[in-house]
RODO-2510 file (C-alpha; in nm, 4 decimals, decimal comma):
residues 449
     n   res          X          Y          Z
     1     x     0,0000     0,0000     0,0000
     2     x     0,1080     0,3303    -0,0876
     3     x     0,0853     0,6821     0,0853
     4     x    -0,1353     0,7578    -0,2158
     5     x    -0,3758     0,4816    -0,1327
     6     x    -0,4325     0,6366     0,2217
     7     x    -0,5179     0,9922     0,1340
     8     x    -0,5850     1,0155    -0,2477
     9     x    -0,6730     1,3584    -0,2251
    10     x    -0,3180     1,4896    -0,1590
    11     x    -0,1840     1,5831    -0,4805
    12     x     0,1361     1,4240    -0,6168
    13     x     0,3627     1,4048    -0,8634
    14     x     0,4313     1,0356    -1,0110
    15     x     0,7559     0,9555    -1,1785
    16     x     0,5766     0,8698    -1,4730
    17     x     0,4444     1,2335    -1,5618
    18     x     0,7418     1,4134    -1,7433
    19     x     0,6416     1,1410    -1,9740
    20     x     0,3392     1,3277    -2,1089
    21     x     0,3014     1,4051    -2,4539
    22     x     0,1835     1,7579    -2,3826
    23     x     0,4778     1,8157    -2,1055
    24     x     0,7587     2,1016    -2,2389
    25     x     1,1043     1,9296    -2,3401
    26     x     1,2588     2,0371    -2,0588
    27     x     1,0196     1,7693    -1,8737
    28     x     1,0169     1,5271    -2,1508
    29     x     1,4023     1,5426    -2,1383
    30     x     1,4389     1,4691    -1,7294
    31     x     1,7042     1,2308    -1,6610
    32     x     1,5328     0,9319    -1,4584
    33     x     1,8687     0,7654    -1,3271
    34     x     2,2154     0,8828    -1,2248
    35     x     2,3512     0,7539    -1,5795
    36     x     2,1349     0,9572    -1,7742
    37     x     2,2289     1,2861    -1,5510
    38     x     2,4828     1,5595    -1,7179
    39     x     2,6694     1,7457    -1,4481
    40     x     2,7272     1,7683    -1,0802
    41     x     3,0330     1,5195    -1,1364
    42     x     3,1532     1,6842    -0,8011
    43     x     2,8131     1,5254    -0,5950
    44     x     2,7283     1,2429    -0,8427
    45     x     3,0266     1,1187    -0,9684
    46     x     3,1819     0,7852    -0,8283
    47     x     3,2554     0,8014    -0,4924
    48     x     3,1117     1,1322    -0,4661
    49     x     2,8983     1,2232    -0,1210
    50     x     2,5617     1,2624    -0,2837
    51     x     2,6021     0,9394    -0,4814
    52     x     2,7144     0,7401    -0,1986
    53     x     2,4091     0,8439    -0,0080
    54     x     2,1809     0,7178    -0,2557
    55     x     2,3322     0,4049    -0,3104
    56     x     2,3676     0,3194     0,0384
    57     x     1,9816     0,4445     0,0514
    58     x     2,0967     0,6897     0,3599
    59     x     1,7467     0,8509     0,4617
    60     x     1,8803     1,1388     0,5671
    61     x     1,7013     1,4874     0,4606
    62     x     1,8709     1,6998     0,2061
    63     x     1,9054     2,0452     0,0568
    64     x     1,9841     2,1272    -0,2923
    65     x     2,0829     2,4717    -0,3541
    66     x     2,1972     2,6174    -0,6661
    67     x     2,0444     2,8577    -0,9448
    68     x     1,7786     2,7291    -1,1398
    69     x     1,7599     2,4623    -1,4516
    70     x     2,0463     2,2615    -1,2725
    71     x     1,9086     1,9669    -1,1979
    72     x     1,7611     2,0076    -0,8482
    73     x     1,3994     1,8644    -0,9155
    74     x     1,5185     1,5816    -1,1080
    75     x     1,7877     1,4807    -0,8192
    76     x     1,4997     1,4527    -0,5879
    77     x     1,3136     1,2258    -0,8435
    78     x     1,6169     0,9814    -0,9081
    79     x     1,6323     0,9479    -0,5351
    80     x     1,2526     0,9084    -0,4897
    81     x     1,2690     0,6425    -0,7593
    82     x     1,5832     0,4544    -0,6861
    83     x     1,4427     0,4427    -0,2910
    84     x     1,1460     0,3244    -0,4308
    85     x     0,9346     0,5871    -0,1624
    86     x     0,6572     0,7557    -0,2562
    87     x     0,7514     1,0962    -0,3729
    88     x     0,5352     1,4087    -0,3107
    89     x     0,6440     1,7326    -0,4479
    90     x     0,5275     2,0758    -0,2796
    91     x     0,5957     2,4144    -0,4003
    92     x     0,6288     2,6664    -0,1629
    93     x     0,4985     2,9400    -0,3956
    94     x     0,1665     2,7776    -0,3518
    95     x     0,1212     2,5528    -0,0920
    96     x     0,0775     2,6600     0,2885
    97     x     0,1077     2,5380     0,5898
    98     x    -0,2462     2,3602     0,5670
    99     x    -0,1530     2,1326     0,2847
   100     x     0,2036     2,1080     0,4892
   101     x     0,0186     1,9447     0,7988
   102     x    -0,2346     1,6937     0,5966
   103     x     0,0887     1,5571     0,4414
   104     x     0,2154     1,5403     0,7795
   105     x    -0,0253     1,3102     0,9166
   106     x    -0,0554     1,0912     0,5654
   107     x     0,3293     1,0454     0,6118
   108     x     0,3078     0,9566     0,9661
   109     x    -0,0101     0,6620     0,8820
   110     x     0,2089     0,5371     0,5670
   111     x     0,5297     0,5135     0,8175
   112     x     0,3492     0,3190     1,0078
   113     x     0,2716     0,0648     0,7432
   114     x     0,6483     0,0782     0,6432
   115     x     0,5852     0,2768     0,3696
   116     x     0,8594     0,5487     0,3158
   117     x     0,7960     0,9102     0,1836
   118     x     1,0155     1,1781     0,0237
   119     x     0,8672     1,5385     0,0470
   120     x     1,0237     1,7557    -0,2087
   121     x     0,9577     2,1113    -0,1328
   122     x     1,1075     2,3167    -0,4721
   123     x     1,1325     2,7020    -0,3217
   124     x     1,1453     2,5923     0,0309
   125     x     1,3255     2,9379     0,1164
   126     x     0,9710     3,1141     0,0521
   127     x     0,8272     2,9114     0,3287
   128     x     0,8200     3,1500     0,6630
   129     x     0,9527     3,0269     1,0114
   130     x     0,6774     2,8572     1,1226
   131     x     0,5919     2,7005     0,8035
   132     x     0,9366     2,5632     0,8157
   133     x     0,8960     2,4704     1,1751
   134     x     0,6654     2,2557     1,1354
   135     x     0,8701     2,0049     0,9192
   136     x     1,0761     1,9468     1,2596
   137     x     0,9022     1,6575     1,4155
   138     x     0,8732     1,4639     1,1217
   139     x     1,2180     1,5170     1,0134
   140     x     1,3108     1,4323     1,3374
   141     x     1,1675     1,1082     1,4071
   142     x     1,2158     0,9907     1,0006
   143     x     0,8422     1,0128     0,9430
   144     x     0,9037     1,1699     0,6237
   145     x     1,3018     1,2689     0,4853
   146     x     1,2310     1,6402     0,3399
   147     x     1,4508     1,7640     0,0335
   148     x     1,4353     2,0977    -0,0268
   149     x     1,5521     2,3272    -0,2708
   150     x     1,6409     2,6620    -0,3123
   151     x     1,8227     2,9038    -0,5172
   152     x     1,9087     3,1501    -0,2182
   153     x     2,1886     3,0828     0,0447
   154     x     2,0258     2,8496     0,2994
   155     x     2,2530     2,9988     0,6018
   156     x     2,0046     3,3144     0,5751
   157     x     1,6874     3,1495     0,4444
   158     x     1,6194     2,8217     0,6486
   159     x     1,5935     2,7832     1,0078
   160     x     1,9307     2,6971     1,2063
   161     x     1,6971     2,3902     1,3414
   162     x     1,5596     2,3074     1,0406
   163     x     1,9123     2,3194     0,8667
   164     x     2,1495     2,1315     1,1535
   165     x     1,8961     1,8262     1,0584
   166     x     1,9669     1,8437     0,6763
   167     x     2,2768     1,7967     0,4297
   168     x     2,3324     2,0955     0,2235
   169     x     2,4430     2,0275    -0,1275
   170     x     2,6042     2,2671    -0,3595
   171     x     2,4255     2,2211    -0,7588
   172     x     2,6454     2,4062    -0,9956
   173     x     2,5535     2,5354    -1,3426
   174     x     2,5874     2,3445    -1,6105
   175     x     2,9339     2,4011    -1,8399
   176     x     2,8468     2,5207    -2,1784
   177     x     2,9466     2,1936    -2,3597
   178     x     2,7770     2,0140    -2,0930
   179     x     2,4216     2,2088    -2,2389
   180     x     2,5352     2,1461    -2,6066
   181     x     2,5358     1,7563    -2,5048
   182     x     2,1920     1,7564    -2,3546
   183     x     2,0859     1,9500    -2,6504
   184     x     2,1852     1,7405    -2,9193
   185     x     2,0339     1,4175    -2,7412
   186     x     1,6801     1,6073    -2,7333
   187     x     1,7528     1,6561    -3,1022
   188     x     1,7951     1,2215    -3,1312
   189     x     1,5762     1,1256    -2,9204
   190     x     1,2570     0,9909    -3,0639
   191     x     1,0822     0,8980    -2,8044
   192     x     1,0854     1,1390    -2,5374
   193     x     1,2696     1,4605    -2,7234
   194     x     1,2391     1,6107    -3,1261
   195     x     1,3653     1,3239    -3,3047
   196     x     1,0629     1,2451    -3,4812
   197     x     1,0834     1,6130    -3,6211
   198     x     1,4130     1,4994    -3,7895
   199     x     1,6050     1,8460    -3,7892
   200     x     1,9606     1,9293    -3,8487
   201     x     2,1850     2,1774    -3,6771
   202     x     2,4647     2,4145    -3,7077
   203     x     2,7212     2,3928    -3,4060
   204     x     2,7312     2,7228    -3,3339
   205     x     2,3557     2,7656    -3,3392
   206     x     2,3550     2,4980    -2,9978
   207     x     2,6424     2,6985    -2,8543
   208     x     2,4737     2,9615    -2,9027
   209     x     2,1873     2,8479    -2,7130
   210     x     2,3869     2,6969    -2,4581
   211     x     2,5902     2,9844    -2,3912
   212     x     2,2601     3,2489    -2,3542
   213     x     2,1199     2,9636    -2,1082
   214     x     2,3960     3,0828    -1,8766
   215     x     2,3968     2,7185    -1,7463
   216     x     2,0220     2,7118    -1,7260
   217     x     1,9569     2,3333    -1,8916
   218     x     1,5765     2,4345    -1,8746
   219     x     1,5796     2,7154    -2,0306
   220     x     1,8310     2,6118    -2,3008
   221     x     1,5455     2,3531    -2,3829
   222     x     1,2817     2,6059    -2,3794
   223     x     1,5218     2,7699    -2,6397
   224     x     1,5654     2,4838    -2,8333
   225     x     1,1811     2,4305    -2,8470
   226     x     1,1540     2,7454    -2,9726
   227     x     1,3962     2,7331    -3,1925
   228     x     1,2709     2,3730    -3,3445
   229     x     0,9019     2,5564    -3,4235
   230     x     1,0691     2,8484    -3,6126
   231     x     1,2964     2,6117    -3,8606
   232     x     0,9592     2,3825    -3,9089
   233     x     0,7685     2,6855    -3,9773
   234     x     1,0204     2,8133    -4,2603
   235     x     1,0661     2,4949    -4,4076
   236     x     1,3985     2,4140    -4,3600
   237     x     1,3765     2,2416    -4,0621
   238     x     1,7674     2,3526    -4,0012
   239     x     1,8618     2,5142    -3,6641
   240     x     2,1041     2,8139    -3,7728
   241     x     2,2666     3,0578    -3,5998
   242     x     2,0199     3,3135    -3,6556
   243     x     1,7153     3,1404    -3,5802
   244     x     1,8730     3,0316    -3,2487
   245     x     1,9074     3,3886    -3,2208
   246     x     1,5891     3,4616    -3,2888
   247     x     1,4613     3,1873    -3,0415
   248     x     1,7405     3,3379    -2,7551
   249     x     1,5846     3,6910    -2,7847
   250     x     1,8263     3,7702    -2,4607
   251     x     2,0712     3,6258    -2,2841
   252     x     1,9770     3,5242    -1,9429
   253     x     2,1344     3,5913    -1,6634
   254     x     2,1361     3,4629    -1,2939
   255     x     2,0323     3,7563    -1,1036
   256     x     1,8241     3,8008    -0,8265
   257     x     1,8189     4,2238    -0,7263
   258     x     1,7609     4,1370    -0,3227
   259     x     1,9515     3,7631    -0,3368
   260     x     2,3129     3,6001    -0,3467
   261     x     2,3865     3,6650    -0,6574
   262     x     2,3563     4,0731    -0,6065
   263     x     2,5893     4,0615    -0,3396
   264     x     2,8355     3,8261    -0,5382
   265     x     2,7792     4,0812    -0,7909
   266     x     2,8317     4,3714    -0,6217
   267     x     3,1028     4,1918    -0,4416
   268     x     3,3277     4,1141    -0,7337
   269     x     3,2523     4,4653    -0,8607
   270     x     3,4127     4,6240    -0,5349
   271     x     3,7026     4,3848    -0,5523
   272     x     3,8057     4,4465    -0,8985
   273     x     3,8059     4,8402    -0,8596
   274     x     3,9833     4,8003    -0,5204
   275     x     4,2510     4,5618    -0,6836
   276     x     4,3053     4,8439    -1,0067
   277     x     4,1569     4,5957    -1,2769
   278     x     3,9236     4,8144    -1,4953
   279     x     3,8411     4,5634    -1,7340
   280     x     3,7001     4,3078    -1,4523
   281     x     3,5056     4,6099    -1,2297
   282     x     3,3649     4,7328    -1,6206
   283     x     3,2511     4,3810    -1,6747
   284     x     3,0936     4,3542    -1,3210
   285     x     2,9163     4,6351    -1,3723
   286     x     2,7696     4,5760    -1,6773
   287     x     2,6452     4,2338    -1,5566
   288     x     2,4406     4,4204    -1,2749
   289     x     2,3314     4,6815    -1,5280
   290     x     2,2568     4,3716    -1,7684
   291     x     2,0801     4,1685    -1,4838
   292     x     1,8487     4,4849    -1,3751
   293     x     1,9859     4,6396    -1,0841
   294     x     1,9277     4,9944    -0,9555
   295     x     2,1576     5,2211    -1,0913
   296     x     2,1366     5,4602    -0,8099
   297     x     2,1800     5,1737    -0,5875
   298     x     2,5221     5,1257    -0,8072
   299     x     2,5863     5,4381    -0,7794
   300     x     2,5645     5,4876    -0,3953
   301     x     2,8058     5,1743    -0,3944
   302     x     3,0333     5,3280    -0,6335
   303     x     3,0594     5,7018    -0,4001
   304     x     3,1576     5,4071    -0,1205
   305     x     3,4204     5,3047    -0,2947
   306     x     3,5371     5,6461    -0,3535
   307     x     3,5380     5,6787     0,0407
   308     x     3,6462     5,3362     0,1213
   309     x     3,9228     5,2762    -0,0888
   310     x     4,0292     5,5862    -0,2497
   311     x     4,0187     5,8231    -0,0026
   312     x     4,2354     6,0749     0,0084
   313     x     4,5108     5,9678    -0,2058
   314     x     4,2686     6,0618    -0,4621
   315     x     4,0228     6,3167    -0,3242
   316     x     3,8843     6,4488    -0,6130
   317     x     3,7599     6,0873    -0,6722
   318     x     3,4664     6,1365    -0,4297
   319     x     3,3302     6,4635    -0,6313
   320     x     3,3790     6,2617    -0,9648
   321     x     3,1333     6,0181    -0,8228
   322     x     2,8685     6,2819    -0,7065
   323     x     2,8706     6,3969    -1,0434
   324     x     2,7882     6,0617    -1,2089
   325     x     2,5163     6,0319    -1,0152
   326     x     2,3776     6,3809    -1,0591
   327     x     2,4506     6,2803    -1,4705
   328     x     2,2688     5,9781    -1,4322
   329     x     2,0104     6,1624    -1,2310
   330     x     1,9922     6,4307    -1,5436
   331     x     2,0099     6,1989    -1,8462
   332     x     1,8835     5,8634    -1,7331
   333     x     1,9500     5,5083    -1,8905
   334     x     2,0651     5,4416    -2,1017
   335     x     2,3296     5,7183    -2,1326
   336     x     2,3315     5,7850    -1,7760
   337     x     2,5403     5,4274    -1,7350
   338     x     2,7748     5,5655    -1,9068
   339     x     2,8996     5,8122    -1,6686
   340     x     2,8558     5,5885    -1,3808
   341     x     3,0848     5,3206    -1,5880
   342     x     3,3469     5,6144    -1,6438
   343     x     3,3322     5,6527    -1,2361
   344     x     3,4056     5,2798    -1,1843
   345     x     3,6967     5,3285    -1,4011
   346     x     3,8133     5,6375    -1,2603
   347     x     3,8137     5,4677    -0,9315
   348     x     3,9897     5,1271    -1,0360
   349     x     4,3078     5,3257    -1,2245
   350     x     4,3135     5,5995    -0,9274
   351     x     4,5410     5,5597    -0,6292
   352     x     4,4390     5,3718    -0,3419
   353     x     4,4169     5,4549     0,0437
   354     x     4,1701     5,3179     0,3357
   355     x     4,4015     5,5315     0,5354
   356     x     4,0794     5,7687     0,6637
   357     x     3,8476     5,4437     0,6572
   358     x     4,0909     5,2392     0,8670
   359     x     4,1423     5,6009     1,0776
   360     x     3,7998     5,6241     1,1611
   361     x     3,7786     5,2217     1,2528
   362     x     3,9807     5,2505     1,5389
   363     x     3,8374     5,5750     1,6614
   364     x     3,4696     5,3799     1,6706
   365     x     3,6593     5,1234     1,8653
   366     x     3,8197     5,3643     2,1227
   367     x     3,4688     5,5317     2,1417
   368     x     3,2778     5,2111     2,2214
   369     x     3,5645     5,0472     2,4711
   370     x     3,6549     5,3729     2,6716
   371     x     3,5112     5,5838     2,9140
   372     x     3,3403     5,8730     2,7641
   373     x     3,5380     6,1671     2,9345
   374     x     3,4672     6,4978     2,9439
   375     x     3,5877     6,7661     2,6840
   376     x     3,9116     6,9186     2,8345
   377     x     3,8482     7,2652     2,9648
   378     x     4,0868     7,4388     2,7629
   379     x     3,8803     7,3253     2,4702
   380     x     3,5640     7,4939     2,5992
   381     x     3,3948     7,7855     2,4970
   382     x     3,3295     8,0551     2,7754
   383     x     3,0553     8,2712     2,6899
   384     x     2,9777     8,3449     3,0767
   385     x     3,1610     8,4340     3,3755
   386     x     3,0376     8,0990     3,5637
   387     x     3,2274     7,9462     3,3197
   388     x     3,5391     8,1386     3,3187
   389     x     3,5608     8,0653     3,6993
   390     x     3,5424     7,7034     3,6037
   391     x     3,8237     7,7031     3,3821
   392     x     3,6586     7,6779     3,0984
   393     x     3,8824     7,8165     2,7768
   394     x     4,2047     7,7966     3,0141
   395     x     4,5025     7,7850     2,8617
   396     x     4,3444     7,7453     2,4456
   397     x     4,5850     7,8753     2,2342
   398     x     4,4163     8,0304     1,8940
   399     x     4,6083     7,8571     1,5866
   400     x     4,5921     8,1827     1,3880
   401     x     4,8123     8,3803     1,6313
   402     x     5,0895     8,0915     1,6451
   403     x     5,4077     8,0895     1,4594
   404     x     5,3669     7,8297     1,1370
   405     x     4,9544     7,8351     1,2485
   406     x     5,0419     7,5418     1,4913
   407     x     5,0114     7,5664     1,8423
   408     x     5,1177     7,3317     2,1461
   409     x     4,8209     7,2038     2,2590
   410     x     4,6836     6,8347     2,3251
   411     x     4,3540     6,8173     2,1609
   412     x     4,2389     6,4283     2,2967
   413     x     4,0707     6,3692     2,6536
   414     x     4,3631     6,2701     2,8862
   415     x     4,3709     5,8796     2,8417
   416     x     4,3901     5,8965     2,4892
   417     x     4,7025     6,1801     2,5113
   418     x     4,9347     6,0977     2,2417
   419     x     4,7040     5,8413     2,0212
   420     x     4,7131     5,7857     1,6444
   421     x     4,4352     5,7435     1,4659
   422     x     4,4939     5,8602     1,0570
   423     x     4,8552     5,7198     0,9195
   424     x     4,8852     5,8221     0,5175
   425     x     5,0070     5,6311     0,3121
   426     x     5,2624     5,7352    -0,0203
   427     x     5,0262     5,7085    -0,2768
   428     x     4,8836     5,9835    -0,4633
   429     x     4,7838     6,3172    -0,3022
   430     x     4,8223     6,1278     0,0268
   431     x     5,1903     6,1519     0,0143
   432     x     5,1680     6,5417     0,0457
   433     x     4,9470     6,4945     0,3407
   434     x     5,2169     6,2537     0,4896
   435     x     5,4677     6,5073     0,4930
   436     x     5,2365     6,7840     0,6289
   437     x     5,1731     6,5878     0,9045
   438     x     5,5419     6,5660     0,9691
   439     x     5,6365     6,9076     0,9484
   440     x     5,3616     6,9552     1,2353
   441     x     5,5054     6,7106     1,4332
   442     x     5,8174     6,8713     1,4023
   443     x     5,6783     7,2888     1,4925
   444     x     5,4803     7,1179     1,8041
   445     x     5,8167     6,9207     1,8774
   446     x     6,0352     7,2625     1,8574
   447     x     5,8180     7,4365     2,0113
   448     x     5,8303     7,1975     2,3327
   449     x     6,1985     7,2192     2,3150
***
């Protein structure tokens, strides 16, 4: 007896259905074993971690997480049918925590009975805390072993409890040539792909598609469907170049505006301009620009840079910055990227300091591990005779009536006397500053003497 013969009203998903003739290729196409999957050699390969768990049948619950069309969905389905467990398969979009508890308590009669179940949950990240909590008893006790996937970083999306009882596995996209492959089997294959349509191909019309999939196997099928219709519809029924172009419209590209990939993004953007590689921070920000991002958010990143790592070895950096942003505020996209991509440029080629950022680091940390002492008198103002008795303004020396504008006078609250916060460094306009500072130390030292 199955779990489906005990409550036939909960909706599943049977192996058997990506066999439909009406299903897209991309479902036609599934692998159904570990020898028919392309990819993840690093999880599925022999001896690999993933592998061995399946073929020692290890019942543990799992998450997949990697960007989508990589093969998450149809893991969970080679495990459900080498297992031989009935497999249900939720989606998080949809389903709530309603449908979550009726499987619950089907999962608990069928364990009962002996009968094991695999709860697939694509999405699972969408599913709040206490949706989420609720999967703990029954992971717990083995009533029902959970995969879930997800294309967002499960450290910040799924419960620390939830997570400590699961195996996180990394999917990666597939390589280009990897796509190609699957490609040209839908293209043979009778039975379950276009075959029967009998078309021919140019190579560079499958790279093509495989490289605007952006490792995406799904939608490189979607493509190729696509594709497939418009060279039966001319006549030819010969893939080219420019009717996978045509079928491609636009590249896709993994990008998710409030995800991981915007702060890998944004990440690698930072990087590049802080290591002086134009070429890679250009490319960086073109992907963001490309993938849909904010351009004032890029360009609030970009004026942090201009803080962060330029400084003041470049100071006129900062005010470069502003002004992209005011162009981009005046002329909008897309000619306003333009001046934001001559910023980032700016900013990778000019000289670099954290000098003030590092400066202002340890003063925070002084601040928030010392006492808070009082301003010293001398650097009080006055304005009454109360005041004045106190010894408020006692002993300030006015800078403008000193020799060389400097005057002797310790400007720190007594247990910081003689601390040193900002240290320049010899690049750019800093190394002017650098010797400034020295020929102050020197006046204050001569004038102690």
């Amino acid at each position: 007896m199955s779990l489906f013969d005990l409550e036939p009203e909960v909706p599943h998903l049977s192996s058997k259905a990506s066999n439909r003739g009406g299903a897209p290729l991309a479902e036609r196409m599934r692998p159904r074993s570990l020898d028919e999957l392309l990819g993840q050699e690093h999880l599925v390969g022999p001896g690999k971690p993933l592998r061995v768990q399946i073929e020692h049948d290890d019942a543990s619950s799992m998450i997949f997480w990697g960007p989508p069309g990589v093969g998450k969905t149809t893991l969970a389905k080679i495990i459900a049918e080498t297992t031989k467990a009935s497999f249900i398969e939720f989606s998080a979009v949809t389903s709530g925590i309603k449908e979550i508890k009726q499987v619950m308590v089907t999962a608990a009669k069928a364990s009962q009975l002996h009968s094991r179940t695999i709860l697939f949950v694509d999405e699972i990240h969408r599913f709040n805390k206490a949706q989420q909590d609720a999967f703990l008893p029954y992971v717990e006790r083995g009533t029902i072993r959970l995969i879930g996937a997800t294309t967002e970083n499960p450290s910040f999306e799924i419960i620390s409890a939830l997570l400590s009882r699961c195996r996180v596995y990394v999917l990666e996209p597939l390589k280009d040539e990897q796509v190609v492959t699957l490609l040209r089997r839908a293209l043979a294959d009778k039975v379950r792909g276009l075959g029967a349509m009998e078309l021919t191909d140019d190579d560079d019309a499958l790279e093509l598609i495989a490289g605007y999939s952006s490792g995406d196997c799904r939608n490189a099928y979607n493509t190729l469907e696509v594709a497939a219709q418009l060279a039966t519809a001319d006549g030819s029924k010969h893939i080219t170049k420019s009717v996978a172009t045509e079928a491609a419209q636009k590249r896709v590209l993994m990008y998710d505006k409030a995800g991981e990939e915007h702060y890998n993004l944004i990440s690698a953007l930072h990087k590049s301009v802080r290591n002086s590689d134009p070429d890679a921070a250009l490319y960086w920000l073109g992907r963001m620009f490309a993938g849909g991002e904010d351009p004032l958010y890029l360009a609030r990143r970009i004026v942090r840079m201009a803080i962060e790592d330029i400084g003041l070895a470049a100071p006129e950096a900062l005010h470069l910055c502003l002004s992209a942003k005011e162009t981009y505020d005046f002329l909008g996209s897309p000619e306003g990227d333009l001046a934001l991509a001559e910023a980032v440029v700016y900013l990778a080629l000019a000289p670099k300091s954290n000098a003030v950022y590092t400066a202002f680091g340890a003063v925070q940390d002084d601040i928030e591990h010392t006492r808070a002492e009082p301003v010293p008198l001398h650097l009080r103002n006055a304005p009454t005779k109360l005041m004045k008795d106190l010894g408020y303004a006692e002993g300030y020396r006015y800078a403008h009536d000193e020799e060389d504008k400097v005057a002797d006078m310790d400007c720190l609250p007594e247990s910081l006397k003689g601390r040193s916060y900002y240290h320049p460094t010899q690049e750019g306009r800093e190394k002017q500053l650098a010797a400034r500072m020295e020929e102050i130390r020197r006046i204050r030292a001569g004038k102690r003497g």
